[in-house]
N, C-alpha and C positions, 0 to 999 in steps of 0.2 A: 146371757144368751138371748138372740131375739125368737121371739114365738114364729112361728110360721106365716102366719095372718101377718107380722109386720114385713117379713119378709117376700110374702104372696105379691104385693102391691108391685113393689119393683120386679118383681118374675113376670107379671105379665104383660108387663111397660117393657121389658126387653125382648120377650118372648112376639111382642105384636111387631119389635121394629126392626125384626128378622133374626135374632140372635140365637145362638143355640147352645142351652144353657145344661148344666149336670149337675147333680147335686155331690157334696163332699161334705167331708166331716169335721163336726162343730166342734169336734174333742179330740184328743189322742185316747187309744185303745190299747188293750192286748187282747188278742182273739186266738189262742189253741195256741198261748205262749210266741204271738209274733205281733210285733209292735205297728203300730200304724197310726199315721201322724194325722193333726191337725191338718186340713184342708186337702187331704188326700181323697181322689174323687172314690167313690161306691161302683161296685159293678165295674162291666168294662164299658170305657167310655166313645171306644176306637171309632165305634158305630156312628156316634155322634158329632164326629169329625167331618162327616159329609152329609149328613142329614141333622134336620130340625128335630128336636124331640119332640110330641106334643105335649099341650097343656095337663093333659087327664096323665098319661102316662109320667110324668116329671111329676103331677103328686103322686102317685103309687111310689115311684122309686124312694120320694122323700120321704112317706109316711114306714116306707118299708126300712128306709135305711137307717130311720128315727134321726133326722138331723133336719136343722132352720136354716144351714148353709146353701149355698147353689154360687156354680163358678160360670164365668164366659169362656166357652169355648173361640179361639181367635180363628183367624186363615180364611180362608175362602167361601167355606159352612158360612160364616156370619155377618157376608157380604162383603170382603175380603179386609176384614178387622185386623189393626194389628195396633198392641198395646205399647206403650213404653214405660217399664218399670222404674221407678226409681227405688233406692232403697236407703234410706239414711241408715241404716243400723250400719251400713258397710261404708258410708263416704258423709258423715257429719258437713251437714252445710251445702253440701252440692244441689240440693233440690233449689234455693234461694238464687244461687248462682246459675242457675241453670236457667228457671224461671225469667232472672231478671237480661237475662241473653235473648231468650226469643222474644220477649215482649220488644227489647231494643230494635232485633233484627226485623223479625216479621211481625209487629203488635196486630195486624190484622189476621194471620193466623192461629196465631197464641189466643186470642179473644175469641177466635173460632171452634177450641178445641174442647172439648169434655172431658175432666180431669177427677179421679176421684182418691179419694185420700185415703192411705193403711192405718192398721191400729197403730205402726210402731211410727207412726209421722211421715210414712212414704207418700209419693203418687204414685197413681197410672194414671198414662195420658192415652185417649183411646181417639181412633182415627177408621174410618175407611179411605179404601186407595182407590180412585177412578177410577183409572187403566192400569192397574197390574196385582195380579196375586201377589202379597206379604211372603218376605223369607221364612227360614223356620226361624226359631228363635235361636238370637244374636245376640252376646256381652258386646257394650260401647266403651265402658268407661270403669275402669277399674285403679282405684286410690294405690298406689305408691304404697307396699308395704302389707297391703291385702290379699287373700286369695281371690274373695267372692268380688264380684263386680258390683259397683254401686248403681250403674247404668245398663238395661241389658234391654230386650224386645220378647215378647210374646208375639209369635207369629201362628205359623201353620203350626197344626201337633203342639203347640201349650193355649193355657189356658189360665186365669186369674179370677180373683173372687169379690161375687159381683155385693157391690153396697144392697141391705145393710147389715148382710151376713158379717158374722164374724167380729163386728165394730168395724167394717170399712164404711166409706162415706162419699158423699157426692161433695164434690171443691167446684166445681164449676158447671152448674146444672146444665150444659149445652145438650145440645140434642148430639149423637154421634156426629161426626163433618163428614163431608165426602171428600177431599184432598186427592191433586193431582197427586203421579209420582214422584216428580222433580219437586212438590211441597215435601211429600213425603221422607224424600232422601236430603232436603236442606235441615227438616229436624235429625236426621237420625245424624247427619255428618257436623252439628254443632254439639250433637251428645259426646258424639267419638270426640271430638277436640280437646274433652276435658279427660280423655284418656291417659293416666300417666304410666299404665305398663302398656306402651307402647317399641316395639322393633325399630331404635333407632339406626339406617343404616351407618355403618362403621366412618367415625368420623378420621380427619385426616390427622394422623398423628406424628408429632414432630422430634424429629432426629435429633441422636446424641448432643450433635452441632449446635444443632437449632436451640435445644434445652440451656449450652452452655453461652449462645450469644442471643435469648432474647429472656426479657424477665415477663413479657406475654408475646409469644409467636403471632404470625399474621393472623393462623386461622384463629386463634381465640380471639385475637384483638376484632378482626371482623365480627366473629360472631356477638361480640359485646358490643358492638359499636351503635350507632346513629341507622345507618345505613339497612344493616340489618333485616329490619320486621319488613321491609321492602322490596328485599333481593327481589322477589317476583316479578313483580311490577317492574321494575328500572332493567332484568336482565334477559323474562322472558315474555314479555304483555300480558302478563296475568293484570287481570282489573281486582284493584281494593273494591269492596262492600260493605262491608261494616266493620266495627269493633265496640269491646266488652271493655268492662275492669282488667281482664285477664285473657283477651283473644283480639286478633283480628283476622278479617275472614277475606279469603279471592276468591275469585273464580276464572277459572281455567283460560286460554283463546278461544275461542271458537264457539263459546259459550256465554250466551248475552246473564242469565239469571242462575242462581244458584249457591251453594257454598261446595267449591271442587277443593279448599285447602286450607286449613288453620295455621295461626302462628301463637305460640303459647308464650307471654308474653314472657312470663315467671320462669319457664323451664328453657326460654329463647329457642324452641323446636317448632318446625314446620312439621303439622302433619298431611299427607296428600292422601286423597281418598279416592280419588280419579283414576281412571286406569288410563284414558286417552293421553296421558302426557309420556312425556320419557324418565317419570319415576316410576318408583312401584308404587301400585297402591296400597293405602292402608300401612305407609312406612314414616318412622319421623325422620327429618334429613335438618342436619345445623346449618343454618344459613348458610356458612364457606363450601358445603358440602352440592348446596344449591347454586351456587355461583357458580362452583367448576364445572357442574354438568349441564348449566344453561351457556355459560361462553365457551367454557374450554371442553366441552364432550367427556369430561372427569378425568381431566390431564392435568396430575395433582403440581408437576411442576413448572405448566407454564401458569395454573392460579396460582401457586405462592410468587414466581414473579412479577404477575398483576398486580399480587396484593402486596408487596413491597412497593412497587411502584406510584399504586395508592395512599402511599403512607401509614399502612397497616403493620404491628409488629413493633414492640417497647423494646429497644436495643437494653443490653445491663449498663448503668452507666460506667463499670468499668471498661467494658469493652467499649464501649464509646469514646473512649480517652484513647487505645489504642488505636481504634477506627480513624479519627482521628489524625492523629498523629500519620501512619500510614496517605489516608486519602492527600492530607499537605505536601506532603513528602513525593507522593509520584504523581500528583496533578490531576487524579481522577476527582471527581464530586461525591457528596456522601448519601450515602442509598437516601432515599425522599421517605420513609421513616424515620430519618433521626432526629432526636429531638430537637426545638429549639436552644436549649443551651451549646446542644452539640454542632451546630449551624455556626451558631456565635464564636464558640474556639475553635470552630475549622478557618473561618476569617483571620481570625489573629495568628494561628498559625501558618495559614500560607502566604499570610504577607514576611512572616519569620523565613518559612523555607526561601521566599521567591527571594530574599538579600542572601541568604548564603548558598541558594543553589538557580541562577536568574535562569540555566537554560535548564531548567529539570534535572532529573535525574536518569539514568541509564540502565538502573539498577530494580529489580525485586524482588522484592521476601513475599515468601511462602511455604505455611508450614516450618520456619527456620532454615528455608532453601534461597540461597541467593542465585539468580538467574541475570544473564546479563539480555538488556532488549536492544537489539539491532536497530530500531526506531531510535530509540534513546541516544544510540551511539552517533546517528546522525544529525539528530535533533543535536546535539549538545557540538559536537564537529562545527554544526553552522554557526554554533554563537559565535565559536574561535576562529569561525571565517574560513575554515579548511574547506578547498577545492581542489579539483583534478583539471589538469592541461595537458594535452597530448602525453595521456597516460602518465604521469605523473604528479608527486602531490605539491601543493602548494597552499599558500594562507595567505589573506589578503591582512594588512596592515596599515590603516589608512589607505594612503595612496598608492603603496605598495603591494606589489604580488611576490613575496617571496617562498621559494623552492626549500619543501622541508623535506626530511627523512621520514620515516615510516616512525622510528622511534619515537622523536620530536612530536609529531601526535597523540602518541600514546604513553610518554610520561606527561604529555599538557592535561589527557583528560586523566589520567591515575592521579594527579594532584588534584583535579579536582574533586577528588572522595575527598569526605570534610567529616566523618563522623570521629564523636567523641569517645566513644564507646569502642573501644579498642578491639576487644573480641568481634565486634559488628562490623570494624572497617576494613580487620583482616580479612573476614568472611567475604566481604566484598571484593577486596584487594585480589583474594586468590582468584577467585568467578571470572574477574575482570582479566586476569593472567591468561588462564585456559581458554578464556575468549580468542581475546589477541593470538595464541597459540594457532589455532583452529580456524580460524573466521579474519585472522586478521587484514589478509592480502584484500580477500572477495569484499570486506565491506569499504577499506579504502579504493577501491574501483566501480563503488555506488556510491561513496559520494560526488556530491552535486558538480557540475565542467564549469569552468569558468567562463562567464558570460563576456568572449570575446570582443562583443559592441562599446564595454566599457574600455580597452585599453585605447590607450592612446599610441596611433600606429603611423611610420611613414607613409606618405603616399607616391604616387610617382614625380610628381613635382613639387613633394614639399618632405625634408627631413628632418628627424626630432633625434639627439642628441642628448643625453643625461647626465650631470655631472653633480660633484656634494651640493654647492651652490647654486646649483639651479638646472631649469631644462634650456638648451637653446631649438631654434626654429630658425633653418636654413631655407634658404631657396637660391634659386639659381644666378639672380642678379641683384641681390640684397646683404645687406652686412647681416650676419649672423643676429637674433635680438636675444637673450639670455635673459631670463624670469625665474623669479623664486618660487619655490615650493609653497602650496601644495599645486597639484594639478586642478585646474579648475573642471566645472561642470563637472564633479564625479570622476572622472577618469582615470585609469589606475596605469602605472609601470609596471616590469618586474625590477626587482632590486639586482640584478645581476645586468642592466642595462646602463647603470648608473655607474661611471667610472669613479673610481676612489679617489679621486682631486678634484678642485677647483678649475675653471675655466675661466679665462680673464682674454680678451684681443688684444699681442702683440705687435710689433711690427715689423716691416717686410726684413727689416735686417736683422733682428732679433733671427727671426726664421731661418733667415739665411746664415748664420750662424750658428744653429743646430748642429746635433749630431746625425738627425735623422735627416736633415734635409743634406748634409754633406754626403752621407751614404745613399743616400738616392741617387745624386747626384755622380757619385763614383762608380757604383755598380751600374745603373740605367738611364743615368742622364736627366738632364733636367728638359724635360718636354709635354706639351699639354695632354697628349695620347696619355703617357703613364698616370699620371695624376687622374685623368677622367677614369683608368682602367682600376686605381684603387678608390676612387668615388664609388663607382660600380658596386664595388665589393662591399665596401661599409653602409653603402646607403641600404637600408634596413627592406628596403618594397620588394619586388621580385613579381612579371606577370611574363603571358608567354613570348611576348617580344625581348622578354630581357635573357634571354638563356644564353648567355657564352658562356665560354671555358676559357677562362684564362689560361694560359700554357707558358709559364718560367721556366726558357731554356738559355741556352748560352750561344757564345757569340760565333766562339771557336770552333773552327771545324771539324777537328779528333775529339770526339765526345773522351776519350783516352786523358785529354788535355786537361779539362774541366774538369767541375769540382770546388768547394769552398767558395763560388763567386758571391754567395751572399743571398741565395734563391731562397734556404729556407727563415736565415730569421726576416726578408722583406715579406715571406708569408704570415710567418709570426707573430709579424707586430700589428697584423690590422686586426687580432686578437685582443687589442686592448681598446679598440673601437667599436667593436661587434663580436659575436659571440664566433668561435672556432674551434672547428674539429680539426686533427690531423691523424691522415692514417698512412701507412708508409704502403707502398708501393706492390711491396713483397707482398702483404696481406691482403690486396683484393682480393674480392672474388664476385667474377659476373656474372650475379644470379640474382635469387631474391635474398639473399644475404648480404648483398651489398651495402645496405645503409645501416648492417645490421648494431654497428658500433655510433653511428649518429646519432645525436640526443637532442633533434632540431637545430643543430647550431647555424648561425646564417652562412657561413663561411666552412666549405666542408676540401681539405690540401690532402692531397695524395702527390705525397713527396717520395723523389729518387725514384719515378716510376722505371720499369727495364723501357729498353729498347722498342719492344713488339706488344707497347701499353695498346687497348683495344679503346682506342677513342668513337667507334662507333657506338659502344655500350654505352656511352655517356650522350647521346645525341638527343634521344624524347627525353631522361633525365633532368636535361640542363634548361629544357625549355617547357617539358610538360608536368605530367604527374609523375607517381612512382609509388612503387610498393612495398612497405617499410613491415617486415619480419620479423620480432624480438622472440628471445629466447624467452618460454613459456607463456608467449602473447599472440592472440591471433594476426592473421596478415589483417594492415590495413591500407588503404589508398593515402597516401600523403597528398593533397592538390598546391599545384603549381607555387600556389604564393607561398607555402612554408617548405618549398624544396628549397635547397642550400645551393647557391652559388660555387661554383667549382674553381679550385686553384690544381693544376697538375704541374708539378716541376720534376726535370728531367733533365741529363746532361745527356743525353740524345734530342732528338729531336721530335716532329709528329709526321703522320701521313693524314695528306688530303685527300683519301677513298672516294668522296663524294663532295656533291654542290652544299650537303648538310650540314659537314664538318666543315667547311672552305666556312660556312655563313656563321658558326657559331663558333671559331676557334681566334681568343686576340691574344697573341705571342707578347709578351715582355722579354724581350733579350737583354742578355747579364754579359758585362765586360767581363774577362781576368784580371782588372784591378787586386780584388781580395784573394784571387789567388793566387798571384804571383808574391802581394805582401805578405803574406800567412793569413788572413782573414781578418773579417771587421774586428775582431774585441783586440788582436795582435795591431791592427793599427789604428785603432783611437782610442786602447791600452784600458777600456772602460767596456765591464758585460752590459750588452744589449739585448733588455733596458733596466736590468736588475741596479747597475749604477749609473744610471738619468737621477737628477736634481729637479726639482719643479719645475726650474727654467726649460730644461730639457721638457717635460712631460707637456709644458704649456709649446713649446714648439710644433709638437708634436702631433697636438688636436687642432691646433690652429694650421697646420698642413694637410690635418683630416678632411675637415671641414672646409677649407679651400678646394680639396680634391674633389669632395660631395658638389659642391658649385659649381664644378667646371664640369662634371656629368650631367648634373643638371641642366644644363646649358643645351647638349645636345638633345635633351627630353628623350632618354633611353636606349640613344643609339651610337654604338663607340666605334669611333672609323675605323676602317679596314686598318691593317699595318705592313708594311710590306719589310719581309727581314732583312737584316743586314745581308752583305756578299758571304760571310763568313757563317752568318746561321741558315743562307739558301744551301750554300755548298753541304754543310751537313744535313740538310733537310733534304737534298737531291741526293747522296749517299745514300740513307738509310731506306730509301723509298726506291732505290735504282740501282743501290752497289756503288761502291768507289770504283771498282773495276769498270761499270759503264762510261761515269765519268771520266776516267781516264782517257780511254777509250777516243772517244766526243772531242777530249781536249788535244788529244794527241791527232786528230786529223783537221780539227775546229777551222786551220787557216787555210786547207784548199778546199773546205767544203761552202764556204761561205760565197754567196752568189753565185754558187756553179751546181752544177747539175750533177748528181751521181746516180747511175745507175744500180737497180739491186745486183746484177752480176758483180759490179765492181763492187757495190757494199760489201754484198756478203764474202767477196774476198778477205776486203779489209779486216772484217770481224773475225772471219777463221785465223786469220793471223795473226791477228793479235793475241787471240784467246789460247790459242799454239804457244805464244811467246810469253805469256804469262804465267801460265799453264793454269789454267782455266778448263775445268772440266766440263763435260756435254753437258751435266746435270743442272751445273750452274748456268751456263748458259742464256740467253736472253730469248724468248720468242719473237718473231718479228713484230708480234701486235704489242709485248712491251716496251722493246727496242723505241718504237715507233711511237712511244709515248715519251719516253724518258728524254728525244730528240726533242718532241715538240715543248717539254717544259724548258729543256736549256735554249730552244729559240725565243722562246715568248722570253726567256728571262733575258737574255741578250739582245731583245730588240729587232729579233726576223720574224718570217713568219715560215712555218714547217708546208712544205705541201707533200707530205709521203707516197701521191700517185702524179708525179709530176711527167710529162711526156719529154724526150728528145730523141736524136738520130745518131746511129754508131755511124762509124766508117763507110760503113757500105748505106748509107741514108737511110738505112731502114731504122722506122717508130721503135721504140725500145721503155721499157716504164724504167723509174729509179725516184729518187727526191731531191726537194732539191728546198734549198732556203734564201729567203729572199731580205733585203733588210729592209726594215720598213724607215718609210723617208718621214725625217720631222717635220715637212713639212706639205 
């Protein structure tokens, strides 16, 4: 125990340089059975909390209390003192650590401080504070596994015991310091740093998932990484300051000097001591935990996609094999975590997948869930070249565009499932079934149109022809030239253009030898009109100048007559030169249902039309657009070039309503040859063309293709035709009545260059119509009458004048008509 007089010396070195000091006790006691310890102050000390004791009185109390001890009262009393305790009994080694910290960081303050030493090997490190009252007293740092703090502060209200009471000691004879604040709080926030019961907030903990696909998840891997001790710096501008064996230190934005934040290098914890930021203070946060709340505002899953994406996170390498395997398999890439090895056999294996599956896959697993991808299904469609053409499906093959089934597509890609794994490719197989069930219509009407620029198309003065050996190229005053396959520059056919034989030029008598050309020949003659009129038809172009209607009627004037003359198979056969629709007569209907059985074909026959067929309905038709109606399909516009060229055959005849129909309507008239023989196949004893010979068939293109030439020739315009006598007369019938004609014929010889009055007409006409018996209803009005005259004059060579003037009997002006002939010359 030291004497008093040893102790006097330092009492009054403290006592002069403002400290305000109390005396305590040298020894533990028991006073009236209550225990009272070593360095437990005497009396009450409260007093001495804001005031200085004096000299004289601080001996009475010592002499009185019998003790050599005396303690430092800290806080504000002592010029605002505040102590830092260290205590090795509680934290072995920390003083050395501690020490060898601030001399690093701050060695001009650490050199500045006054430090004195415990009996049991502690310090106190003693300080005044410029500018602020001392806290009360504050634990910094407390060992892992301890209660008592190895680091703590004597502030306001404690007190410590002053050398060389007790066996405490002076370590570093400095005079007290005066220390700013911000010195003051960079010691106490390096003390805190080596705090290991510390409130780490809750770090991000990883899912069932997560546990069974990484062998270190992101956030551990980050938090072990490189990167790490830094997050601050690189995420939120926190500035590095220094570092320890075991720390490094920031400091905050906004703040040039200081320590605002620890990183422990051993425990990998940030502790934040700052309240200005957007942690808490006084909390430790794991690196990952710091990242997500400086990038992501603590959005825990867009930082584990970050940190995937960083390449944070040890896949197992079992699952790696799978991963693997999967990412080859449907083309995606392998998360930017995976290892190198696993880099290396995704390479090997998708050069494996890309030979047995070159357009991917359609297919994916999930969870043991097979799902079919609609992407996939197209992706994969385009390898096989599948396209849609006016709503329907098709596949390009070389140079070919050929027209498939819906099925056809879908056992092409169901074969293409290739797995070995039988249970796996059922699993597939079925998915891929209820797909097609479901989806099947809607995704074949997304895939991709056929890029119409590639075919190869007629034009208006040039025709292309397709045949096994080859394509030919007509023009109008050129021999045919015939070229092998393929089609150059890219350009595609469809396969249903290409007729199933060979094409060879024969000669004019070969032709003329034919069957087809002799049935030409019997039925409608051999003349350059008909042949231009089937050029028309087969030649593949079509704009708005080209719009006739062809009309195959007969010769004979009792449509009664007719029949069998050979009208529908010469529609027939140009069916094997261009593409033909045929719909009978019975089944129109003039709406938007009309084209509704048409499938584009170039050649569209409405055969055995009746009597009162409405040739006006076909009029914009034949030369414009049109609006094509399918059953479960929206309306769409069809434009001109792929409207179909019109065949109408009829054993009546047509009416000229208008200048519209007169300009778009070219007759082919049909002898009774085949009907009075029983028909073509009864007399050339051979079905036409089911038994044609090559020779026949080669006739038969080489008649095409002459026809093609002799259209060509006019550059799209087929002359007028004027009908037979026998197809006027039933053409004048059905538009006027036989009854009219009759009528015309039965007065035809006194009317001609002579004048008739309407009194006299309309005798004649009630008389007739009397004698016929001909009823009012049927009857003619004069403004029809008065047409039906003027076509049998124009067609016999007068001209009609129906307000013609002369004089009766009594010379009076009288109106009537009168026809006049017109002179040849």
């Amino acid at each position: 125990m030291d004497s008093l007089s040893e102790v006097w010396s330092e009492v009054e070195t403290l006592l002069s340089d403002g400290i305000s000091l109390i005396p305590v006790r040298d020894k533990d006691e028991e006073i009236s059975g209550r225990n009272h310890l070593k360095k437990e102050p005497y009396f009450g000390w409260k007093k001495y909390q804001s005031e200085i004791i004096t000299k004289d009185q601080l001996w009475k109390d010592i002499e009185k209390a019998k003790t050599n001890a005396v303690a430092i009262i800290c806080g504000k009393v002592s010029g605002n003192l505040e102590v830092i305790d260290i205590d090795v009994k509680h934290w072995s080694g920390i003083d050395g650590r501690l020490f060898s910290d601030l001399n690093a960081i701050y060695p001009d303050l650490f050199n500045s401080l006054r430090i004195h030493k415990t009996p049991s090997g502690g310090f106190h490190i003693l300080y005044r504070i410029s500018d602020s009252g001392p806290e009360g007293n504050l634990k910094l740092a407390t060992k892992e596994g301890q209660k008592r703090a190895g680091i703590e502060t004597r502030g306001e209200g404690g007190y410590v015991v002053a050398p060389p009471s007790l066996g405490y000691s002076i370590h570093f004879n400095n005079p007290i310091p005066l220390i700013t604040k911000a010195e003051r709080d960079s010691l106490i926030t390096i003390c805190r740093s080596y705090n290991e019961v510390i409130k780490i907030q809750k770090p991000f903990v990883p899912s069932k998932s997560d546990n069974q696909y990484y062998s270190e998840n992101p956030w551990d891997h980050f938090n072990n990484s490189d990167q790490a001790p830094t997050v601050l710096v690189d995420y939120g501008g926190w500035k590095f300051l220094n570092e320890s064996n075991n720390f490094m230190y920031f400091t905050r934005p906004g703040k040039e000097v200081g320590v605002s934040a620890s990183y422990n290098k051993l425990k990998r914890v940030f502790y934040i001591f700052t309240s200005s930021t957007e942690f808490e203070p006084d909390s430790g946060y794991l690196p990952a935990s710091v990242l997500s709340i400086l990038k992501f505002a603590g959005d825990k899953k867009k930082t584990f996609w970050y940190l995937v994406e960083q390449g944070y996170g040890k896949i197992k390498a079992e699952v790696e094999v799978r991963l693997v395997e999967k990412a080859a398999m449907y083309g995606t890439p392998l998360p930017k975590n995976a290892s190198a090895e696993a880099q290396d056999a995704y390479i090997i294996a998708s050069a494996s997948i890309d030979e047995r599956y070159p357009a991917g896959v359609f297919w994916r697993e999930h969870k043991k869930k097979i799902s079919i991808s609609r992407e996939g299904i197209y992706h994969c469609a385009a390898h096989y070249q599948f396209v849609t053409y006016n709503q329907e499906l098709y596949q390009i093959d070389g140079f070919k565009v050929i027209q498939r089934t819906p099925r056809y597509l879908w056992d092409t890609l169901k074969s293409y499932i290739q797995e070995e794994d039988l249970f796996l490719y059922e699993a597939i197989a079925n998915s891929f079934e209820a797909f097609v069930q479901t989806c099947g219509d809607y995704t074949i009407s997304r895939l991709p149109e056929l890029d119409e620029s590639r075919l190869l198309k007629s034009t208006k003065y040039i025709s292309y022809k397709f045949f096994q050996n080859g394509w030919a190229t007509i023009k109008s005053l050129q021999p045919p030239s015939i070229e092998p396959y393929p089609i150059p520059l890219g350009q595609l056919i469809f396969e249903h253009q290409i007729a199933p034989r060979d094409y060879q030029t024969i000669t004019q008598e070969e032709i003329e030898d034919s069957m087809y050309y002799k049935f030409l020949d019997l039925c409608v003659g051999h003349n350059i009109y008909v042949f231009q009129c089937i050029g028309y038809l087969i030649h593949e172009y079509k704009d708005e100048d080209m719009g006739y209607i062809i009309v195959l009627t007969e010769q004979c004037e009792d449509p009664k007559q007719g029949g069998g003359s050979g009208k529908n198979i010469f529609a027939s056969l140009l069916g094997h030169s261009t593409t033909f629709k045929n719909i009978p007569g019975t089944q129109v209907q003039f709406d938007e249902k009309f084209l509704q059985s048409w499938n584009y074909e170039r050649i569209l026959s409405i055969s055995d039309v009746p009597k009162k067929f409405d040739f006006v309905f076909l009029k914009e038709l034949s030369s414009g657009s049109g609006m094509l109606k399918k059953l479960f399909q929206n309306q769409q516009t069809v434009p001109v070039q792929k409207m179909p060229k019109f065949i109408i055959s009829t054993n009546f005849s047509y009416e000229v309503s208008d200048g519209g129909i007169r300009r778009r309507i070219r007759p082919i008239e049909f002898t009774d040859f085949f009907t009075r023989c029983g028909g073509v196949n009864e007399h050339f004893g051979a079905m036409f063309p089911s038994d044609w010979n090559q020779y026949e068939w080669l006739a038969y293109d080489n008649i095409c293709i002459k026809s093609i030439q002799s259209y060509l020739v006019v550059k799209g315009k087929l002359p007028d035709k004027v009908l037979t006598d026998g197809g006027w007369t039933k053409q004048f019938d059905q538009s006027h009545m036989q009854a009219t004609r009759e009528f015309i014929q039965e007065n035809w010889h006194n009317w001609k260059n002579n004048f008739i009055s309407n009194d006299t007409f309309k005798v004649l006409y009630e008389k007739f119509c009397n004698e016929n018996g001909i009823n009012h209803q049927f009857r003619l009005t004069s403004f029809r009458i008065n047409k039906a005259l003027s076509e049998w004059a124009t067609h016999h060579g007068f001209i009609f004048d129906k307000d013609a003037k002369g004089r009766n009997t009594f010379a009076l002006e009288e109106r009537g008509r009168e026809f006049i002939e017109i002179s040849p010359f």
